[in-house]
HTML snippet that shows the backbone in 3Dmol.js (N, CA, C, O; Angstrom):
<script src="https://3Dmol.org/build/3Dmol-min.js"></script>
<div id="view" style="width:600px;height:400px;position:relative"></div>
<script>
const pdb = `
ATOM      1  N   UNK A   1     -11.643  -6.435 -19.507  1.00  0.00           N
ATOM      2  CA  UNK A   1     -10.253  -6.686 -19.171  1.00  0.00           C
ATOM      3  C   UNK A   1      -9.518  -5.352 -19.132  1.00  0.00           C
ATOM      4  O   UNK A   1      -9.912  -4.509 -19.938  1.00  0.00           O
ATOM      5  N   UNK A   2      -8.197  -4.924 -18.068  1.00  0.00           N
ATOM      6  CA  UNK A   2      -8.154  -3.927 -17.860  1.00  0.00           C
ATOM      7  C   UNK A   2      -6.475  -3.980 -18.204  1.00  0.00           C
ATOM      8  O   UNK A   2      -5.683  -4.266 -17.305  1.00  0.00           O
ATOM      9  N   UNK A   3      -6.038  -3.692 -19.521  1.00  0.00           N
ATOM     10  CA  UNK A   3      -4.303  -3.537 -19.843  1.00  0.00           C
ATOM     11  C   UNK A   3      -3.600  -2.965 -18.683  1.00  0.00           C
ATOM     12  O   UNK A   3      -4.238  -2.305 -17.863  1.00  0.00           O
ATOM     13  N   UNK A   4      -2.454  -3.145 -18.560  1.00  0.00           N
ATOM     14  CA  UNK A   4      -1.337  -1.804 -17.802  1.00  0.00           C
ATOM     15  C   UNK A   4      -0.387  -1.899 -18.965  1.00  0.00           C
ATOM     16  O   UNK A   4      -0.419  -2.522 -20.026  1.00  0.00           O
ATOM     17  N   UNK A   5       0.447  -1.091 -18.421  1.00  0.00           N
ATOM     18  CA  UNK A   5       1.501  -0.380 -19.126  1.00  0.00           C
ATOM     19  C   UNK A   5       2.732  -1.340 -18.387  1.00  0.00           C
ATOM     20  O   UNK A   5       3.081  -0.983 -17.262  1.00  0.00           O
ATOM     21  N   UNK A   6       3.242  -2.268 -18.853  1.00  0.00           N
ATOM     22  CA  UNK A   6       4.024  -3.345 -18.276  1.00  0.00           C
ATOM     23  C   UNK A   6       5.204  -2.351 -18.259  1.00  0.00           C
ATOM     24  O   UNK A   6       5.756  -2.514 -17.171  1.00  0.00           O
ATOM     25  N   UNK A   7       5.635  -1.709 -18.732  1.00  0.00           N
ATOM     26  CA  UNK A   7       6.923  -0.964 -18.824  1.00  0.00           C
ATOM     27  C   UNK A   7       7.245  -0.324 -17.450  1.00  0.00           C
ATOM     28  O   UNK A   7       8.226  -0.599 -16.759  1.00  0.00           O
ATOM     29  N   UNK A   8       6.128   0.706 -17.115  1.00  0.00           N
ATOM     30  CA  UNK A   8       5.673   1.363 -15.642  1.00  0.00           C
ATOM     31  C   UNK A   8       5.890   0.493 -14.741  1.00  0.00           C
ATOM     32  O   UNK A   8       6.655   0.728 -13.805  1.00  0.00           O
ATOM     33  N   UNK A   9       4.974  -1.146 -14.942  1.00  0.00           N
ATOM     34  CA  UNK A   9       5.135  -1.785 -13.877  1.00  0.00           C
ATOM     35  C   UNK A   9       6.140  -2.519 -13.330  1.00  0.00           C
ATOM     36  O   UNK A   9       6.197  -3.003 -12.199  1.00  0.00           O
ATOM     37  N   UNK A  10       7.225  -2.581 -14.553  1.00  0.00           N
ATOM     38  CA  UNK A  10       8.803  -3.220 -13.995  1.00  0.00           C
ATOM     39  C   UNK A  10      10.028  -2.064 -13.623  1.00  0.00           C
ATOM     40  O   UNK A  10      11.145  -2.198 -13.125  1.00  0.00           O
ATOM     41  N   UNK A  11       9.223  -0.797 -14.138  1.00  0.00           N
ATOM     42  CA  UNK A  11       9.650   0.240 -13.486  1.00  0.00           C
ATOM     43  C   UNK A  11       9.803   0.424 -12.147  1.00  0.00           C
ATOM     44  O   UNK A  11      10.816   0.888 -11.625  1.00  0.00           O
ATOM     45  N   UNK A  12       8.610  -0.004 -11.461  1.00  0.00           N
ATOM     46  CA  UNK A  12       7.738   0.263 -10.098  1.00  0.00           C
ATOM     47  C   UNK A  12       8.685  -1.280  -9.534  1.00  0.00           C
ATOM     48  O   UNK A  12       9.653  -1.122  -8.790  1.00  0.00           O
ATOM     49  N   UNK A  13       8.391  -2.270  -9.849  1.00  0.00           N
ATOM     50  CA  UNK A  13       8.840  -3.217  -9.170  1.00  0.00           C
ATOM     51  C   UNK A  13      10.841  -3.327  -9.032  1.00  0.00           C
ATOM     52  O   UNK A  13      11.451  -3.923  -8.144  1.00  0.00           O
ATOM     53  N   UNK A  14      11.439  -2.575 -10.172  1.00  0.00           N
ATOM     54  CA  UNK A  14      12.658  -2.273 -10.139  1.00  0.00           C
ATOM     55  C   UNK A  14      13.384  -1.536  -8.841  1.00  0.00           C
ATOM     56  O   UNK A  14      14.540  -1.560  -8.417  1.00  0.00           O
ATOM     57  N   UNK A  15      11.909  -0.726  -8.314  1.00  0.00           N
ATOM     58  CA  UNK A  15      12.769   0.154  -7.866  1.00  0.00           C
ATOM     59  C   UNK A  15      12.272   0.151  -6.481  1.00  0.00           C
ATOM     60  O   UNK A  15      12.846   0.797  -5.605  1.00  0.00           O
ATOM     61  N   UNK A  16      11.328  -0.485  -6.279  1.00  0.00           N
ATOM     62  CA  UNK A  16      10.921  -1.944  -4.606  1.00  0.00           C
ATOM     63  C   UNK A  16      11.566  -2.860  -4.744  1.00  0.00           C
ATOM     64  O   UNK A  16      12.136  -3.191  -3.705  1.00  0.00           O
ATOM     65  N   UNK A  17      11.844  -3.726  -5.939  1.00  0.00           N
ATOM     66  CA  UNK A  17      12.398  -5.203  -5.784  1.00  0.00           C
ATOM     67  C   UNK A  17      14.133  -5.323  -5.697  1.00  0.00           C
ATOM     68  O   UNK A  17      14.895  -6.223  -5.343  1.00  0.00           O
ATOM     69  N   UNK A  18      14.290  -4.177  -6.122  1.00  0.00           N
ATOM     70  CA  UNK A  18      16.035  -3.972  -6.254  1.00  0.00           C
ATOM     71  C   UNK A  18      16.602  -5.633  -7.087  1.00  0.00           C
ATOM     72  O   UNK A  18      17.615  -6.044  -6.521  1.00  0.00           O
ATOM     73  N   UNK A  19      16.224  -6.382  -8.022  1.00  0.00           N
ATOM     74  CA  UNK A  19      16.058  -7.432  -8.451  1.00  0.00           C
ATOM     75  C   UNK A  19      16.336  -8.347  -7.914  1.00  0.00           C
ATOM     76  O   UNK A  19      17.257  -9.076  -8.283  1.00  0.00           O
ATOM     77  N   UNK A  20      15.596  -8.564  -6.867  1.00  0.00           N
ATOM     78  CA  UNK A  20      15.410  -9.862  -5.316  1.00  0.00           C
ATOM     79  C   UNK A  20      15.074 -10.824  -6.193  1.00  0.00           C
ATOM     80  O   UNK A  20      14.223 -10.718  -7.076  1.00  0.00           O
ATOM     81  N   UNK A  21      15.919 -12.015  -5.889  1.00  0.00           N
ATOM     82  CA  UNK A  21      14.870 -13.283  -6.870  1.00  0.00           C
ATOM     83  C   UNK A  21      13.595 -13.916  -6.223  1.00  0.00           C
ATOM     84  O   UNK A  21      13.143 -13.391  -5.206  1.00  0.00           O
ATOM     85  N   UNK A  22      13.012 -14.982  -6.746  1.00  0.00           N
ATOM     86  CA  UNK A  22      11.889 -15.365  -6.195  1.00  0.00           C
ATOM     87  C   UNK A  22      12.417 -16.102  -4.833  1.00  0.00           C
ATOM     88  O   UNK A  22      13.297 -16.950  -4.981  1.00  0.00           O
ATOM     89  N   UNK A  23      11.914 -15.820  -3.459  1.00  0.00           N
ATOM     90  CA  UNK A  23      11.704 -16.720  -2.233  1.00  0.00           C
ATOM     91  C   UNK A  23      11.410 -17.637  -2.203  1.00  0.00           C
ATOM     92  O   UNK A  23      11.232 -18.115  -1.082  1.00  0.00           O
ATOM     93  N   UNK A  24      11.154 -18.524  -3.447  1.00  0.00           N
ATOM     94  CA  UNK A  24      10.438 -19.676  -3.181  1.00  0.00           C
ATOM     95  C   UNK A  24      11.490 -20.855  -4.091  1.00  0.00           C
ATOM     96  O   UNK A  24      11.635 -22.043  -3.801  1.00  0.00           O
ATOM     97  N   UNK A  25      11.999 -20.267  -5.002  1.00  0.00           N
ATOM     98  CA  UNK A  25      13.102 -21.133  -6.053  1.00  0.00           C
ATOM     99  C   UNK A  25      14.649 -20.362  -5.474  1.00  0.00           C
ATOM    100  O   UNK A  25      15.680 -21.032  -5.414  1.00  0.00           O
ATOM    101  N   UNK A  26      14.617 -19.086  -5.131  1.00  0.00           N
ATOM    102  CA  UNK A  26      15.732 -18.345  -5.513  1.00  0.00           C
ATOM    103  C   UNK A  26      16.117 -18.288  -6.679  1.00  0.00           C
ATOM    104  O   UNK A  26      17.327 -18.100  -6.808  1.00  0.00           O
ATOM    105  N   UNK A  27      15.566 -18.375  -7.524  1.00  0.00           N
ATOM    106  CA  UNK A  27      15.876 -18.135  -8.942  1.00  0.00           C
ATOM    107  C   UNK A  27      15.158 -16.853  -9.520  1.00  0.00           C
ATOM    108  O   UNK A  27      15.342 -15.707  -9.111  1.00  0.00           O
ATOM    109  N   UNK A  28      14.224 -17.274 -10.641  1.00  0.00           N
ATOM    110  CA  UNK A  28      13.681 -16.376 -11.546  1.00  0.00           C
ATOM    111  C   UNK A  28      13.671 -16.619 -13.326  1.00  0.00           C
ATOM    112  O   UNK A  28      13.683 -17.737 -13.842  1.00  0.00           O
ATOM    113  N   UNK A  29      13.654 -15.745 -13.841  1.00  0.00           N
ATOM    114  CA  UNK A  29      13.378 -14.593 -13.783  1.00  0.00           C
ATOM    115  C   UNK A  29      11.875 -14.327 -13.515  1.00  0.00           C
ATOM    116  O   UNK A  29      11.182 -15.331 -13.679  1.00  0.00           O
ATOM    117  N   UNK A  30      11.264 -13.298 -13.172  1.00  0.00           N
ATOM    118  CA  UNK A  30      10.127 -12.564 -12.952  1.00  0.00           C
ATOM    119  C   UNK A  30       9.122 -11.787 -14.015  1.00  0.00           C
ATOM    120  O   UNK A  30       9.309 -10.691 -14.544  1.00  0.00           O
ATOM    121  N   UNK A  31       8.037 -12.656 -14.162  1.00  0.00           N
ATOM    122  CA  UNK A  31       7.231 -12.268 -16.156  1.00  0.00           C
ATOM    123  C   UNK A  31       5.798 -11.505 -15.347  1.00  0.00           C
ATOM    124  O   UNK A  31       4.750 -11.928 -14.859  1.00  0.00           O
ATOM    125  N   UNK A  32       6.384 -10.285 -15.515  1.00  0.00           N
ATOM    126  CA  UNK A  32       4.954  -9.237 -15.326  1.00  0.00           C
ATOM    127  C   UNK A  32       3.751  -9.446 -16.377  1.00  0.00           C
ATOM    128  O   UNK A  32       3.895  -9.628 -17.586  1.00  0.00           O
ATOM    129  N   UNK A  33       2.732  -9.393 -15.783  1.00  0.00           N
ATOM    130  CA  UNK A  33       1.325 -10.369 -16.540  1.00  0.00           C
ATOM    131  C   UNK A  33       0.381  -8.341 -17.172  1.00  0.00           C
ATOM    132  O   UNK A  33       0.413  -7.286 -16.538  1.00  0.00           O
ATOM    133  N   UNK A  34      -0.201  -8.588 -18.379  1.00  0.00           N
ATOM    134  CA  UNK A  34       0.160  -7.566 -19.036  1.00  0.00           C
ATOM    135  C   UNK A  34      -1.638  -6.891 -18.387  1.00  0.00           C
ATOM    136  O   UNK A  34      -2.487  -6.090 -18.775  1.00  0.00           O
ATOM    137  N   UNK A  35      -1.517  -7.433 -17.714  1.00  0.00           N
ATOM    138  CA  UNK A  35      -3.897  -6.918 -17.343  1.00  0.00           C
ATOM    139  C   UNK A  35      -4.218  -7.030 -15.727  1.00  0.00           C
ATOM    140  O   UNK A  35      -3.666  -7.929 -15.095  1.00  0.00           O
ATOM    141  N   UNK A  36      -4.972  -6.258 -15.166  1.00  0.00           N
ATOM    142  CA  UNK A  36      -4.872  -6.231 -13.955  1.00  0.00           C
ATOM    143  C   UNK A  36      -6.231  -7.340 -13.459  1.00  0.00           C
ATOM    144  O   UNK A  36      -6.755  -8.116 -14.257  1.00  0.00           O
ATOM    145  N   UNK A  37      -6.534  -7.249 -12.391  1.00  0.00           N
ATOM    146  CA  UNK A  37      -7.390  -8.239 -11.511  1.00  0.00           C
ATOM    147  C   UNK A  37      -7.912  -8.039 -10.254  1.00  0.00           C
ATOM    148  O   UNK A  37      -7.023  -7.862  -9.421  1.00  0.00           O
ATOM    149  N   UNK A  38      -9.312  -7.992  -9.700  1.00  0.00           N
ATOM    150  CA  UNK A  38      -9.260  -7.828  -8.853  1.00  0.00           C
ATOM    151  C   UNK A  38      -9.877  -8.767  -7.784  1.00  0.00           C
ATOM    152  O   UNK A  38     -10.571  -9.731  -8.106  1.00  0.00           O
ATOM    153  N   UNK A  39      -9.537  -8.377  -6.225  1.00  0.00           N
ATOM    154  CA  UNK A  39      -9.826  -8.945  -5.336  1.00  0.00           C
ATOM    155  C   UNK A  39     -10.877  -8.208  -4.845  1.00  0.00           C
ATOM    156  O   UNK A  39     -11.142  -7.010  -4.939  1.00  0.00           O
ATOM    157  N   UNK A  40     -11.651  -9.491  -4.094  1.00  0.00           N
ATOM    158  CA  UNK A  40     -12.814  -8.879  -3.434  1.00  0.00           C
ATOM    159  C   UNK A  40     -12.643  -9.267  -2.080  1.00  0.00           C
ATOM    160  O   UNK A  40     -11.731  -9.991  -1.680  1.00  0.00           O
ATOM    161  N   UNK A  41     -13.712  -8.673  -1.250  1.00  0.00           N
ATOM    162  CA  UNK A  41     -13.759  -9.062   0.412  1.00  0.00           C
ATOM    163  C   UNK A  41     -14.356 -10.613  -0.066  1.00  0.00           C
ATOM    164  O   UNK A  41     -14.882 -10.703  -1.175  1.00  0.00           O
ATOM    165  N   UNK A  42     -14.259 -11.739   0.756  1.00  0.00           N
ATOM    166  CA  UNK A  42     -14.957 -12.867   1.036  1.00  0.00           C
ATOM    167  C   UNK A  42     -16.204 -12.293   1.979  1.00  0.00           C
ATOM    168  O   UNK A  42     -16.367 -11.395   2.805  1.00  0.00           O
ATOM    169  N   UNK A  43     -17.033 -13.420   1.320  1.00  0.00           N
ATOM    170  CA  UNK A  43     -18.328 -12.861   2.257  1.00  0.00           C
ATOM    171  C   UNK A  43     -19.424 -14.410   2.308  1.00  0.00           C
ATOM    172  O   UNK A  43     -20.652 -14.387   2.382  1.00  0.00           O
ATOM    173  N   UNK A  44     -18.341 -15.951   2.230  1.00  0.00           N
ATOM    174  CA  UNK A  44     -19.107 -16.887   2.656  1.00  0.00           C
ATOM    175  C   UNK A  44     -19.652 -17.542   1.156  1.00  0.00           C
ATOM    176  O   UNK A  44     -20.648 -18.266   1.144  1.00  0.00           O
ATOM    177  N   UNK A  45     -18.951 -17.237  -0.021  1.00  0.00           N
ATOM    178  CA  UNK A  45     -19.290 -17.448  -0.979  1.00  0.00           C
ATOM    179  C   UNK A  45     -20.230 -16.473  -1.973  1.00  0.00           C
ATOM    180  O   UNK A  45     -20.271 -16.636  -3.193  1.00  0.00           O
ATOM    181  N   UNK A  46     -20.822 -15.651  -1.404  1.00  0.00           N
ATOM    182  CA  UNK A  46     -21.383 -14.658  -1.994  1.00  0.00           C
ATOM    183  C   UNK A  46     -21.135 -12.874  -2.494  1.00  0.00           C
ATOM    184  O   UNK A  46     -20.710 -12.112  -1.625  1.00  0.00           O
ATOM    185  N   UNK A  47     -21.320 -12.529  -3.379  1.00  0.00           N
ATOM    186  CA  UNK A  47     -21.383 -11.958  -3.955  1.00  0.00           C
ATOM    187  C   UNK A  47     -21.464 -10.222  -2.986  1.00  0.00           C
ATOM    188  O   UNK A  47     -22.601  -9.958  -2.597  1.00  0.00           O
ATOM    189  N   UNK A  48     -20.601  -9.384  -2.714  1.00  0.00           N
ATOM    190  CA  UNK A  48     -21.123  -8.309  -2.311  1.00  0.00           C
ATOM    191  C   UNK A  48     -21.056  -7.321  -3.533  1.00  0.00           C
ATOM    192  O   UNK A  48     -20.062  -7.125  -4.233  1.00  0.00           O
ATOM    193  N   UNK A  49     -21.986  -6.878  -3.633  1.00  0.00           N
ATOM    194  CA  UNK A  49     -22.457  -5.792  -4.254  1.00  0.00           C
ATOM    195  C   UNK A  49     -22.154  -4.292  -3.660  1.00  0.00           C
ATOM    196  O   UNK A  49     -22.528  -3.775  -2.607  1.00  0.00           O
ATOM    197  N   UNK A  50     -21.304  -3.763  -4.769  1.00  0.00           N
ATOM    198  CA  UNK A  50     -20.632  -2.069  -3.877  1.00  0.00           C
ATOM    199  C   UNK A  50     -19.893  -2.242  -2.775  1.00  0.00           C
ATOM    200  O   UNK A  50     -19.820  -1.599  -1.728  1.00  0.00           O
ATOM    201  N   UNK A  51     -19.026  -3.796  -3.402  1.00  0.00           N
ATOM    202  CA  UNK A  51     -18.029  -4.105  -1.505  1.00  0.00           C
ATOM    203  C   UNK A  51     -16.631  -3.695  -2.274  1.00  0.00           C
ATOM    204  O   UNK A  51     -16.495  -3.490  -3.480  1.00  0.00           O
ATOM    205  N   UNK A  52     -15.618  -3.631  -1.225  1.00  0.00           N
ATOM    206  CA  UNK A  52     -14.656  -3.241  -1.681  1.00  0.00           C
ATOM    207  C   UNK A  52     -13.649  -3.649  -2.525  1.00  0.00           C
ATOM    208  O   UNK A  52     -13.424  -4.816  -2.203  1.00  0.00           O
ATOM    209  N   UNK A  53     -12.967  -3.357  -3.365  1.00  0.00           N
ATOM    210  CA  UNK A  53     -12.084  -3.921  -4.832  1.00  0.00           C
ATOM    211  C   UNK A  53     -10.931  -3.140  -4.790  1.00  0.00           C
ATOM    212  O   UNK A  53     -10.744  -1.924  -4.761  1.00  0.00           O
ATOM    213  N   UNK A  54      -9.941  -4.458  -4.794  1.00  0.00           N
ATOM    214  CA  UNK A  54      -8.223  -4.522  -5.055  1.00  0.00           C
ATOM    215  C   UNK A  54      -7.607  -4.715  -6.563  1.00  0.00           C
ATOM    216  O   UNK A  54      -7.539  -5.801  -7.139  1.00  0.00           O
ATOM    217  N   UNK A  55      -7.254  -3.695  -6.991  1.00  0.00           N
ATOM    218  CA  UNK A  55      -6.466  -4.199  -8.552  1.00  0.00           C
ATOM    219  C   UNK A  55      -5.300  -4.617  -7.871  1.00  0.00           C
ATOM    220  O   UNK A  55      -4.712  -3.957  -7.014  1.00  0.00           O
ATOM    221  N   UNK A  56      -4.882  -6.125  -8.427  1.00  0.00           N
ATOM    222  CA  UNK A  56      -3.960  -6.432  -8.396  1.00  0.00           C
ATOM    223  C   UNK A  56      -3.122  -6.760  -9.849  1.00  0.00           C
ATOM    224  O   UNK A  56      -3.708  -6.747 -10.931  1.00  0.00           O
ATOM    225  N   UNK A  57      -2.140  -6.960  -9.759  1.00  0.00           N
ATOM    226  CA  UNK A  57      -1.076  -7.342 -11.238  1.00  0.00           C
ATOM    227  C   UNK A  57      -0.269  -8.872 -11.096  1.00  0.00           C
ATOM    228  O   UNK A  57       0.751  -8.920 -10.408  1.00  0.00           O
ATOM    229  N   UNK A  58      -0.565  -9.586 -11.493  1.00  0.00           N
ATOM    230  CA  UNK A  58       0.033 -10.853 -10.803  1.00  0.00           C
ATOM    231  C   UNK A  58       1.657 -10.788 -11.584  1.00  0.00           C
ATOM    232  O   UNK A  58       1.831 -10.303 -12.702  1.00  0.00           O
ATOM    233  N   UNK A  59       2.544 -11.269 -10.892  1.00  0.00           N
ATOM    234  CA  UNK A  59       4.177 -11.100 -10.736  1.00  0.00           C
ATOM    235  C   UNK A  59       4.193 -12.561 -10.934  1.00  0.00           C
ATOM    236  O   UNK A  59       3.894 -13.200  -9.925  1.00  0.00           O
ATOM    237  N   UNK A  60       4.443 -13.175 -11.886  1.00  0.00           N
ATOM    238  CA  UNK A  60       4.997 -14.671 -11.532  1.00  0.00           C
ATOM    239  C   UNK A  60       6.590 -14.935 -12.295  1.00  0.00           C
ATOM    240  O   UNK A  60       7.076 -14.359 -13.268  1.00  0.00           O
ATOM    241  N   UNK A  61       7.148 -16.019 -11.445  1.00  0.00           N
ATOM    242  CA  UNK A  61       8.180 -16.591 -11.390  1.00  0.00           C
ATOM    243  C   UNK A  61       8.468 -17.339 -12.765  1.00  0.00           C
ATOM    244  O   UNK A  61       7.416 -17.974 -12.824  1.00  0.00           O
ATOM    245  N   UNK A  62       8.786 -17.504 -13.287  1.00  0.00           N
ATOM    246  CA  UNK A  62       9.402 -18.109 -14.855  1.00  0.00           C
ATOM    247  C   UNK A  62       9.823 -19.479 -14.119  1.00  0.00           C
ATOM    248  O   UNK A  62       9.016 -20.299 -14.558  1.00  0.00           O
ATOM    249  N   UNK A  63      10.520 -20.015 -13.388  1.00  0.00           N
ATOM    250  CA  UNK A  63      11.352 -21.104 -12.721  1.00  0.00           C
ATOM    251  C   UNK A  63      10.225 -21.860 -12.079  1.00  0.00           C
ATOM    252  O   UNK A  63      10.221 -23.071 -12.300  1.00  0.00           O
ATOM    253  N   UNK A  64       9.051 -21.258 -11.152  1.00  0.00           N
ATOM    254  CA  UNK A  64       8.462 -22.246 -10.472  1.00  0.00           C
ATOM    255  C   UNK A  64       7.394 -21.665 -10.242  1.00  0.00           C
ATOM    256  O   UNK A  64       6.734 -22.523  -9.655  1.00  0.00           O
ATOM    257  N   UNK A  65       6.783 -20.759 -10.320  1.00  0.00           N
ATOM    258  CA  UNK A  65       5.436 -20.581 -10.864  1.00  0.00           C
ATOM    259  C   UNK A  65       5.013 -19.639  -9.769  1.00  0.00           C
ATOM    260  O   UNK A  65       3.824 -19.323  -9.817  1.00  0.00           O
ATOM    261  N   UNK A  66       5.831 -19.045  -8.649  1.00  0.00           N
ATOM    262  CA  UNK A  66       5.619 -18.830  -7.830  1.00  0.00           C
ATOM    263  C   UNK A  66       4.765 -17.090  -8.094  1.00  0.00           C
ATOM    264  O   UNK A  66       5.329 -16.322  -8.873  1.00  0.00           O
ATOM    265  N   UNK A  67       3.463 -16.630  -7.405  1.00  0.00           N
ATOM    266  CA  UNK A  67       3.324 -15.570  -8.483  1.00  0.00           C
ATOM    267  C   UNK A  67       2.951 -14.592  -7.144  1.00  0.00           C
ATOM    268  O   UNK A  67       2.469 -14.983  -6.081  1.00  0.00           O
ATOM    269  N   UNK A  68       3.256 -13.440  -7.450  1.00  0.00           N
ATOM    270  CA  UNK A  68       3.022 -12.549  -6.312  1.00  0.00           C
ATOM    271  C   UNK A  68       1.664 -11.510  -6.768  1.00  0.00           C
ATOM    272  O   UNK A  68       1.280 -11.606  -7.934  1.00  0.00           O
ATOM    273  N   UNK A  69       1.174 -10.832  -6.125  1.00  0.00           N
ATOM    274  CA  UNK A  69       0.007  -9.867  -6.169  1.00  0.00           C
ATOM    275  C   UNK A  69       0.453  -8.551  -6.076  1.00  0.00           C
ATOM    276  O   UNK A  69       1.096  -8.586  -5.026  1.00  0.00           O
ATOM    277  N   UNK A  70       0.528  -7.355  -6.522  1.00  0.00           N
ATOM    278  CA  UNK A  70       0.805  -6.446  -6.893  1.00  0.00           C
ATOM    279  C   UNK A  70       0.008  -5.209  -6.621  1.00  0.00           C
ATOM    280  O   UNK A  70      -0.809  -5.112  -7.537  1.00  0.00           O
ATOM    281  N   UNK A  71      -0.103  -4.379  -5.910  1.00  0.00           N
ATOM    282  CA  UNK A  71      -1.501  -3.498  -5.823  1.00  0.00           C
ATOM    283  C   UNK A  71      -1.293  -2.557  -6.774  1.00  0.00           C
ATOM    284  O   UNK A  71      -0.497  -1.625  -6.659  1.00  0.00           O
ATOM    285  N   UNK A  72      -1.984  -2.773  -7.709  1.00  0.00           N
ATOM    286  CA  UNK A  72      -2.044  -2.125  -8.935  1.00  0.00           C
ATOM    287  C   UNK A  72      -2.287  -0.321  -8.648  1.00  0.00           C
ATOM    288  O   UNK A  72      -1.910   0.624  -9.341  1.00  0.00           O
ATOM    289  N   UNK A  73      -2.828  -0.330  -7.746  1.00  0.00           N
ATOM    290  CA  UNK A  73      -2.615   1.668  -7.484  1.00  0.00           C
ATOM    291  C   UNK A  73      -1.648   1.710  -6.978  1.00  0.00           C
ATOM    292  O   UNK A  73      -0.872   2.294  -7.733  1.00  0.00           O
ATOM    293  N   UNK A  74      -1.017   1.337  -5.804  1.00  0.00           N
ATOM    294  CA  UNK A  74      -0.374   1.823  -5.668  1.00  0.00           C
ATOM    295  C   UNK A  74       1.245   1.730  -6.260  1.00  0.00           C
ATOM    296  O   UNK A  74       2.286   2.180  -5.781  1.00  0.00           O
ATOM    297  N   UNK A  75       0.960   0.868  -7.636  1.00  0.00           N
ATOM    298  CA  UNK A  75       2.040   0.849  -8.469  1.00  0.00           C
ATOM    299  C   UNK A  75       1.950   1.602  -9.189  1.00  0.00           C
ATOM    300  O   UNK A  75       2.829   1.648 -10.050  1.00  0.00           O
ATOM    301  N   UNK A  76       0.948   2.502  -9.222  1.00  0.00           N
ATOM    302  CA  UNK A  76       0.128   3.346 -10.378  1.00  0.00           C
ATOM    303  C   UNK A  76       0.556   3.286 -11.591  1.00  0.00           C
ATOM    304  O   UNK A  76       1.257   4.079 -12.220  1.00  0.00           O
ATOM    305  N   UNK A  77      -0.100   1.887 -12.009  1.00  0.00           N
ATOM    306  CA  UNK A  77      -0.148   1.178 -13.241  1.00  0.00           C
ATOM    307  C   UNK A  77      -1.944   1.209 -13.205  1.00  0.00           C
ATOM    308  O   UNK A  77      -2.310   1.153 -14.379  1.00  0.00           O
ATOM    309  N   UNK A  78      -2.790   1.258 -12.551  1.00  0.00           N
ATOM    310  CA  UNK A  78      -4.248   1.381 -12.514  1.00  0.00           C
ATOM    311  C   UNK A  78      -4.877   3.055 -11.900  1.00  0.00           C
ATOM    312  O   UNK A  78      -4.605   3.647 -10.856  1.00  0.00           O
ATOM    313  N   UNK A  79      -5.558   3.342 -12.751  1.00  0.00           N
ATOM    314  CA  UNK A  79      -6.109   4.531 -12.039  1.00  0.00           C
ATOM    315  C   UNK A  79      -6.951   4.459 -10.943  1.00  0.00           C
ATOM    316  O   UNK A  79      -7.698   3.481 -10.925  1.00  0.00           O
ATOM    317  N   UNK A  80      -7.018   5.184 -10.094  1.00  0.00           N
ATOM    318  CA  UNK A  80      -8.134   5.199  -8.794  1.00  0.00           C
ATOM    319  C   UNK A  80      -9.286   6.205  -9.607  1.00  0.00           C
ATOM    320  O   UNK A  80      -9.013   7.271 -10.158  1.00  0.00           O
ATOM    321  N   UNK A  81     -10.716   5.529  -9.519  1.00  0.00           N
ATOM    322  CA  UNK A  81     -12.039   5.668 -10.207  1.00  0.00           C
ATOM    323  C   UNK A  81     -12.478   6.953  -8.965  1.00  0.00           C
ATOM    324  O   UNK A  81     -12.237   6.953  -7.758  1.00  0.00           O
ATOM    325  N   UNK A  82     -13.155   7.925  -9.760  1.00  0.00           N
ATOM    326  CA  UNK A  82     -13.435   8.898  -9.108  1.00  0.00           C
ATOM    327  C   UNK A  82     -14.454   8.855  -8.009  1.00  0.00           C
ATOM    328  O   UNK A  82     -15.604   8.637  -8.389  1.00  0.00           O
ATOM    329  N   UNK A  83     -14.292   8.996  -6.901  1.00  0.00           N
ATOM    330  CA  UNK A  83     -15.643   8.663  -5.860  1.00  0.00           C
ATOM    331  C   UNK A  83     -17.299   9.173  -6.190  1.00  0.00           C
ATOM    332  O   UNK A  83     -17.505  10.378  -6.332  1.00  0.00           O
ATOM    333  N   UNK A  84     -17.870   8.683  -6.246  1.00  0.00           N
ATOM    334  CA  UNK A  84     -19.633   9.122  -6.092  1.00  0.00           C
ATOM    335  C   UNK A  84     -19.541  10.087  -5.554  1.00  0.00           C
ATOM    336  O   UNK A  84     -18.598  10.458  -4.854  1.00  0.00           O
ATOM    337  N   UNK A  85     -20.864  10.838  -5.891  1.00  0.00           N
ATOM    338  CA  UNK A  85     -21.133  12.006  -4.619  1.00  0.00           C
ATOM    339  C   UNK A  85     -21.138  11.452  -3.520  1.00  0.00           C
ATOM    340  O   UNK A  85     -20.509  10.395  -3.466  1.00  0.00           O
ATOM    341  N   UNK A  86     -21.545  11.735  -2.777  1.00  0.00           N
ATOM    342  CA  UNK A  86     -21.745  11.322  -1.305  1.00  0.00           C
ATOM    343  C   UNK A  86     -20.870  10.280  -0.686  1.00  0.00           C
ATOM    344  O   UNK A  86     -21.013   9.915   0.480  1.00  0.00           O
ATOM    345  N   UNK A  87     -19.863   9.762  -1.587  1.00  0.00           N
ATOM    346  CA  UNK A  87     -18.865   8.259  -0.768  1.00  0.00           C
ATOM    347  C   UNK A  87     -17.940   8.851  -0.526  1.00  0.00           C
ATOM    348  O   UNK A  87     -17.694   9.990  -0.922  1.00  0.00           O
ATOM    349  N   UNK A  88     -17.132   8.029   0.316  1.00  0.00           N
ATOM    350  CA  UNK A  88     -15.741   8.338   1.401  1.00  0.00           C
ATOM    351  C   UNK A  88     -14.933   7.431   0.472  1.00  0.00           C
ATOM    352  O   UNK A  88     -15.273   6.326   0.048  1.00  0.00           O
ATOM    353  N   UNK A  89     -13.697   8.162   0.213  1.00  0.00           N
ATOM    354  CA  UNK A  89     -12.580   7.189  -0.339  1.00  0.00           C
ATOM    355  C   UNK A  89     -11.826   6.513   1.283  1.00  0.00           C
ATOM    356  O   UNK A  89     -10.900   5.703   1.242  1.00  0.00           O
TER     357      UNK A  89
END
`;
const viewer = $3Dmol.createViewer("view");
viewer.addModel(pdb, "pdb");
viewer.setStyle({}, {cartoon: {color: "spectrum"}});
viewer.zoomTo();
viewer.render();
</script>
């Protein structure tokens, strides 16, 4: 399991979200989730091995559950892992 620094990340969303409420209630408030997550490519139910990976931070809605995805680098609340020899970022 991979913590963030929730502080950073309502930092980061403060200052994209300008405190927009949720699109889906118009309400809120907005409960930053304290561990990141990631996404993978679909590949038909199976498993790719060395395929590509999204940290996300899930954003959900307090009022209606509504929860948004977060790209955890580029909130830089997650570090980017140093490339292999030989790989292309």
């Amino acid at each position: 399991m991979s913590k963030i620094d929730t502080q950073k990340m309502i930092a980061h969303l403060n200052s994209k979200w300008h405190g927009k409420p949720c699109p889906m209630c118009g309400s809120g408030p907005w409960n930053v989730q304290d561990s990141s997550f990631q996404l993978t490519e679909f590949n038909q139910g199976g498993m790719i091995i060395g395929g590509p990976l999204i940290p996300v931070v899930p954003v959900v809605c307090a009022n209606c559950g509504n929860t948004v995805l977060v790209n955890g680098i580029v909130a830089h609340v997650v570090d980017v892992p140093p490339a292999k020899p030989g790989e292309s970022k």
